[in-house]
Residue, then its C-alpha position, 0 to 999 in steps of 0.5 A: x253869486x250876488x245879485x242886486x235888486x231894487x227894494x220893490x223886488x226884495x219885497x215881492x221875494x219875501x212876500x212869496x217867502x212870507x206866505x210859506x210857498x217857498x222856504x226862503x228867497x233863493x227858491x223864490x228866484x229859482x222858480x222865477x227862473x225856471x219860469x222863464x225858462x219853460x215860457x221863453x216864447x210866451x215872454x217873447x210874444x208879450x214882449x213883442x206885443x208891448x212894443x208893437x202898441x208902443x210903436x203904434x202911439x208913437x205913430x199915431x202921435x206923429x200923425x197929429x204933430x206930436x214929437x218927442x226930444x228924447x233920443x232914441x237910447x233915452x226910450x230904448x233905455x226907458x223901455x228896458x226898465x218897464x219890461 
């Protein structure tokens, strides 16, 4: 398998390799993914709450006239990239 990351994440892998935790990357990924997998609700939750704050500027910036010409896709998309 190949996987594409950006340089920042290829150097928090080889950071956590660097410091000897782990013998090299691909355990570094399978402990992210376990991670993952054993805190699925908790990454859920924060997600959740992240977009809840999210909605709540957005509301409050409505109220004061503020609009945004982004599409939704462009903040949906913009979203995605900060998770």
């Amino acid at each position: 398998m190949h996987i594409s990351l950006t340089p920042q994440l290829e150097s928090r892998i080889k950071e956590k390799v660097n410091s000897g935790l782990y013998n090299n990357s691909s355990e570094v990924v399978r402990e992210a993914l376990r991670f993952m997998e054993e805190n699925q609700d908790l990454i859920q939750q924060m997600k959740l709450n992240h977009l809840r704050q999210a909605v709540a500027a957005g509301a409050a910036q409505a109220e004061r006239g503020e609009f945004s010409q982004r599409s939704v896709q462009d903040i949906i998309a913009q979203s995605n990239h900060t998770s």
